[in-house]
C-alpha positions, -999 to +999 in steps of 0.1 A: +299+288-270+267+263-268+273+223-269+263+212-305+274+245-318+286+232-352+284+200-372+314+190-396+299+169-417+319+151-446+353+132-447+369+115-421+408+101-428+435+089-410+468+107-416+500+094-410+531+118-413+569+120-407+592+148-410+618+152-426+616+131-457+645+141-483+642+109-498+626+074-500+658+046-491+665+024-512+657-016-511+654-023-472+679+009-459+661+030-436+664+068-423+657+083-391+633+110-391+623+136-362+592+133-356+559+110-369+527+113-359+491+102-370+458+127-372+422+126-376+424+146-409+400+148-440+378+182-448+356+174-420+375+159-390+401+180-396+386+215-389+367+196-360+396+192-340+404+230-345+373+244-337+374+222-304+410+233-290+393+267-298+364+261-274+337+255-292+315+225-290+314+198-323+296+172-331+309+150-366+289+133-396+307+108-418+321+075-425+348+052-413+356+013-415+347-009-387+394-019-386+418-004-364+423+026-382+385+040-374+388+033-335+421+055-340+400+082-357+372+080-328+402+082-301+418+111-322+387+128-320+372+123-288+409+129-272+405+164-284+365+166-272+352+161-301+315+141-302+318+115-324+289+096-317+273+101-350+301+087-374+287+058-393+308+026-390+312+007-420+314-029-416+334-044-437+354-013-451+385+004-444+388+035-430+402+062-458+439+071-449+470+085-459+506+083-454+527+118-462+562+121-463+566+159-453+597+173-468+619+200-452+599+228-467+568+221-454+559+203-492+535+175-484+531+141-510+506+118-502+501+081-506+464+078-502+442+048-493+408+056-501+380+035-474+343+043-461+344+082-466+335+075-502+306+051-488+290+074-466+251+080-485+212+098-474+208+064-458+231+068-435+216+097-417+187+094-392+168+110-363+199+119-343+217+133-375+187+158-382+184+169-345+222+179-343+217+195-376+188+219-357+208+227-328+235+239-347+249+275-354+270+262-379+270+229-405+309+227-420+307+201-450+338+191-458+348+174-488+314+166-506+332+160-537+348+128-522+319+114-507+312+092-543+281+076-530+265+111-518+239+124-540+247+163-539+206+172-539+198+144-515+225+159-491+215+195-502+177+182-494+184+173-461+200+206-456+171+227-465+148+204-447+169+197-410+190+234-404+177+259-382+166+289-398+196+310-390+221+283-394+251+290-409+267+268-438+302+265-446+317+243-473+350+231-486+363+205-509+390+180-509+400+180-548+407+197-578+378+192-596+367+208-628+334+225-643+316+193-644+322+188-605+311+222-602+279+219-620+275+185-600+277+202-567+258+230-575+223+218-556+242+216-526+263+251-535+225+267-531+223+260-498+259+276-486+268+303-473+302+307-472+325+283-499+359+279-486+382+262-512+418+272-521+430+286-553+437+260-574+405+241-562+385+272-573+407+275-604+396+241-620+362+241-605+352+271-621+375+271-650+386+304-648+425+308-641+415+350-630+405+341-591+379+369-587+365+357-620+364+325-605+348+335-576+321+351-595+316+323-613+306+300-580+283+327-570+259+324-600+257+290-585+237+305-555+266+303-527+265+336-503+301+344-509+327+330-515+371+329-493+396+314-508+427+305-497+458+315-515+486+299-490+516+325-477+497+352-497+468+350-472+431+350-487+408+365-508+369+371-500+338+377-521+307+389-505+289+395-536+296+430-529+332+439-526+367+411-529+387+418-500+423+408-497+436+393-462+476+391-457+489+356-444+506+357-411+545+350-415+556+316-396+584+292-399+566+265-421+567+230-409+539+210-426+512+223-447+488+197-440+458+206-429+461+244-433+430+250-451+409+229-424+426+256-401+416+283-422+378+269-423+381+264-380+391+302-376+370+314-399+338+296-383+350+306-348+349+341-362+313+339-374+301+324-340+316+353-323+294+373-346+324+386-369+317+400-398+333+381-432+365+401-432+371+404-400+364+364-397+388+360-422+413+375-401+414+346-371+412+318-401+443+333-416+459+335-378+447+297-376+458+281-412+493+298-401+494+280-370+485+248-383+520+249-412+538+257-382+538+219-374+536+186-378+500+172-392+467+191-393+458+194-357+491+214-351+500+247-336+463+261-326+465+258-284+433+277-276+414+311-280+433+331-259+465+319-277+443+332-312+431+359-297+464+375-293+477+369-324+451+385-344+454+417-318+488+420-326+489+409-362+480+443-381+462+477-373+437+467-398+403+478-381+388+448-392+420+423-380+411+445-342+372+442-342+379+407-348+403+402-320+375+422-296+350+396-310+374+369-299+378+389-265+341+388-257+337+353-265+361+346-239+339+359-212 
């Protein structure tokens, strides 16, 4: 895979976890827990780290404070390979974090702090942005519904005007929004390809409680098509011309943070391989399943190989075993 093969573009968040939290002590008691650990997390950074234990070369858009907590994010990220030359430091604000207390099923509450994700904005992105943008196979934007200060045209503008002609675009969100959110987003929903929220996200967006209703609904939008992720009952995907459901792979669930950002890293490393949807879908529900099977969102994934013989040996599916063979030449 080529340097600059994909952009994740969006938020950027610092996440702070321990495990297992049962319950909060009272007054200034304390508990011991087994294990805590802090991740560059958010819609964007999140899949970026993924997608860079997988092999393939990223390069990250989005905004962080100019504290403590952002050089962590740029250590985070660059530990892991990660370019992060083209994060905007924002002087003056914090960077967005969040501390989650994972409980022993894998739940995950958050206490969030919200920073310079919500500050990022068009006049943040120069030369340097729009080059990466036209190298890459891939632009991932992640969480454009939390970017507050990002005009959804504007961004969908500089889409249309900086991608290579056979880029690919991916998008997920961060929230639950509702119809109004949808409507909002819907300049930037014309320029994507593939929309990668989970149920409930695409519930409330689109209003529609039925999911391939609600799928429908965010194609009239002008999105290609449309996977969403349903948790341990795998994924559904719409490519305008058939819904096709994917099973979840079983693990032992540890933390469910960051499984969707897995999801989004596999399913992008399957379209680089040239995968087709389904059979794409197949590594990103290998990948979400790794990621629940630890602590925070960079956990579980190890490498391609480690993917690769999952999917090979997860079902008989045809597509689940073109997908692995994709994988397999990619390694070459």
């Amino acid at each position: 895979m080529t340097r600059g093969s994909v952009v994740c573009f969006g938020v950027h968040i610092l996440d702070v976890l321990g495990r297992p939290v049962t319950e909060i002590p009272p007054g200034q008691q304390s508990v011991i827990l087994d294990e805590i650990r802090a991740t560059a997390a958010g819609t964007a950074a999140g899949p970026s780290v993924d997608l860079a234990k997988l092999g393939v070369d990223v390069t990250n858009m989005g905004a962080i404070g100019d504290d403590v907590l952002g050089d962590l994010v740029v250590t985070l990220l660059e530990r892991y390979g990660v370019d992060a030359s083209l994060l905007t430091r924002k002087v003056g604000h914090r960077t967005s974090a969040t501390i989650l207390p994972i409980r022993p099923n894998g739940e995950r509450p958050a206490l969030h702090a919200p920073g310079a994700s919500g500050e990022f904005a068009i006049d943040d992105l120069g030369a340097p942005h729009a080059a990466a943008l036209r190298r890459a196979r891939v632009v991932h934007v992640g969480g454009p519904d939390a970017l507050t200060a990002f005009d959804p045209i504007a961004l969908a503008d500089f889409l249309a005007e900086n991608k290579g002609p056979s880029t690919i675009v991916t998008m997920d969100v961060l929230r639950n929004g509702d119809t109004d959110e949808l409507d909002r987003l819907s300049p930037l929903l014309a320029q994507v390809d593939w929309f990668l929220p989970n149920d409930d996200q695409l519930r409330t967006l689109a209003g529609e409680n039925e999911l391939k209703a609600a799928m429908a609904v965010v194609r009239t939008h002008g999105v290609g098509g449309v996977a969403v992720t349903l948790g341990e009952q795998g994924c559904l995907i719409d490519d305008g011309a058939h819904v096709t459901a994917i099973p979840a792979m079983k693990v032992n669930v540890v933390d469910t943070t960051g499984c969707g950002d897995g999801f989004d890293a596999g399913f992008i490393l399957g379209l680089l391989a040239g995968a087709t949807p389904v059979e794409a879908a197949w590594v990103g529900t290998v990948c979400g399943g790794l990621v629940a099977s630890g602590l925070g969102s960079d956990a579980g994934i190890r490498d391609l190989e480690q993917v690769r013989t999952l999917v090979a040996g997860l079902s008989q599916d045809s597509a689940a075993q073109s997908a692995a063979l994709r994988l397999a030449d990619a390694l070459d």
